[in-house]
C-alpha positions as CSV (number, residue, x, y, z in Angstrom):
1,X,-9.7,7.4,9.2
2,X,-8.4,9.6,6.6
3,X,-7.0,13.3,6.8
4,X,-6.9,14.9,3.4
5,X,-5.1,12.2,1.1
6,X,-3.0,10.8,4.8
7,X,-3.8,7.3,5.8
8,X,-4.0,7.8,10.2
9,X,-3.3,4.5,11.2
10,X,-1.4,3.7,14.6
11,X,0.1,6.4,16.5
12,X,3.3,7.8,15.2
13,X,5.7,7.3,17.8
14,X,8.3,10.2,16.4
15,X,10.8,11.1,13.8
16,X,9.5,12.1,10.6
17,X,6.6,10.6,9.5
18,X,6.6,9.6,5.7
19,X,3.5,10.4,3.6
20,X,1.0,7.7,3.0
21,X,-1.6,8.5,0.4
22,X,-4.5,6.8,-0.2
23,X,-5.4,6.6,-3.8
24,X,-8.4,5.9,-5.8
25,X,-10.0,4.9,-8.9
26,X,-9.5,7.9,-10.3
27,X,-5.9,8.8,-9.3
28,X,-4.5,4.9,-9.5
29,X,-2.7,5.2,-13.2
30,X,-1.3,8.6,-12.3
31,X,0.0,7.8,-8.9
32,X,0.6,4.1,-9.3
33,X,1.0,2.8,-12.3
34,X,3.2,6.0,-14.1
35,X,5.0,6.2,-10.8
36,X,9.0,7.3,-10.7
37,X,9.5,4.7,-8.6
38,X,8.1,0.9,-8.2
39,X,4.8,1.0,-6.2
40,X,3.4,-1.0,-3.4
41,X,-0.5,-0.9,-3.1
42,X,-2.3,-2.2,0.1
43,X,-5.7,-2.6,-0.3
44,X,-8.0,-2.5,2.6
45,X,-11.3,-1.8,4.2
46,X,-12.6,-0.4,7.6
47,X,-14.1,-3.6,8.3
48,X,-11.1,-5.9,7.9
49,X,-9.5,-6.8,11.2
50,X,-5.9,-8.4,9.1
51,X,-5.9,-4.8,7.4
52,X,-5.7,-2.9,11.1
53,X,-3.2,-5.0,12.1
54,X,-1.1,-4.7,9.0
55,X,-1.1,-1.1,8.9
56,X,1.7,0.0,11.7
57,X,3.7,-2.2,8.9
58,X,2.4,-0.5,6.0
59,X,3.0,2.4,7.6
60,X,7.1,1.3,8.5
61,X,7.2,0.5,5.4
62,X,6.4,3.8,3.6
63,X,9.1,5.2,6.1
64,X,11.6,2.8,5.6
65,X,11.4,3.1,1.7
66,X,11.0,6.8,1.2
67,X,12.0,8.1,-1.9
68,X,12.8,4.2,-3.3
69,X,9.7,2.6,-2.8
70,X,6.0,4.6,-3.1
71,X,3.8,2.8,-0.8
72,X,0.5,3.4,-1.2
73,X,-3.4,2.2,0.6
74,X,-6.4,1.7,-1.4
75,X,-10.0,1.5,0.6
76,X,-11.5,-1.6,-1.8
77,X,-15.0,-0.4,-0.5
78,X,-14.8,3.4,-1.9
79,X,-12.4,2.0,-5.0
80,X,-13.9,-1.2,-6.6
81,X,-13.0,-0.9,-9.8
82,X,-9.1,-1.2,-9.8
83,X,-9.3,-4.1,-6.8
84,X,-11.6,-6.2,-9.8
85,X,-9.1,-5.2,-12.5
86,X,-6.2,-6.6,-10.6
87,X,-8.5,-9.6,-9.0
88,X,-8.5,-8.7,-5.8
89,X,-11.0,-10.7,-4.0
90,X,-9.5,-11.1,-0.3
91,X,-8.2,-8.5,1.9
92,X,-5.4,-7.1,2.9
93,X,-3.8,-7.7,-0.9
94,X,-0.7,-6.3,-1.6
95,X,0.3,-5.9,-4.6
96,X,4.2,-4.5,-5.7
97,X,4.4,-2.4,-9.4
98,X,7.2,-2.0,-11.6
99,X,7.1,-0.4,-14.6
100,X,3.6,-0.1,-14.4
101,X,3.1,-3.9,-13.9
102,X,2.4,-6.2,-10.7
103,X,5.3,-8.3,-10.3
104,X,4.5,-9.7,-6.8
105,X,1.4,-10.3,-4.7
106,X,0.6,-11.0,-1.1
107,X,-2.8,-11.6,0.1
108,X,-3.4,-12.1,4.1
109,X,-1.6,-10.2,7.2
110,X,2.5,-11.7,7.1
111,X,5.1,-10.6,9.7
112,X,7.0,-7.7,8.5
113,X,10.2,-9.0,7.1
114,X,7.9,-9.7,4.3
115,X,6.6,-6.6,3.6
116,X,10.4,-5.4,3.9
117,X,11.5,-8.1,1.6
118,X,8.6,-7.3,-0.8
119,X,10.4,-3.5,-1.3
120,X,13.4,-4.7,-1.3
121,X,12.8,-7.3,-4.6
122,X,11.5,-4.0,-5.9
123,X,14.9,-2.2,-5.9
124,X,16.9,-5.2,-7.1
């Protein structure tokens, strides 16, 4: 369900709860790709049970990284021209951006240390 440009996944359980966009065809380059900081991009759908279970993680993630890392969904249903360009053809696909270029990709639901690992390549 989204909430203005907020990804509502799991139940935030307290603290402060780090933004989440969801971005789009449209917005991708600006928010993604011309980003201050590297970029990791989950895309997902409704449909995709792997994505659901993924996105308490995702989520973490964005928390965890704040300010270092911008994590960021991408509904593959709504948005399927940037999932093409990048060849994604199975989902949940993560893909992490430096510099405006993928340098790491992850395709199926992993235990969180690799997501956190994933970031942390990013700031190395």
């Amino acid at each position: 369900m989204l909430v203005g440009s907020r990804f509502r996944g799991a139940p935030h359980t307290g603290g402060i709860m780090a933004d989440l966009s969801e971005v789009t065809d449209q917005n991708f380059e600006a928010e993604v790709l011309q980003a201050d900081t590297p970029a990791i991009v989950d895309f997902w759908a409704e449909w995709c049970a792997p994505c659901r279970a993924i996105s308490p993680i995702i989520q973490e993630l964005a928390e965890s990284f704040e300010g270092k890392v911008k994590v960021v969904k991408m509904n593959v249903d709504e948005n399927p021209a940037t999932p093409a360009k990048y060849g994604v053809r199975a989902i949940p696909t993560i893909l992490a951006i430096r510099d405006g270029q993928v340098v790491e990709q992850m395709t199926g639901a992993r235990p969180k240390t690799a997501f956190h690992e994933m970031a942390e390549k990013l700031l190395a």
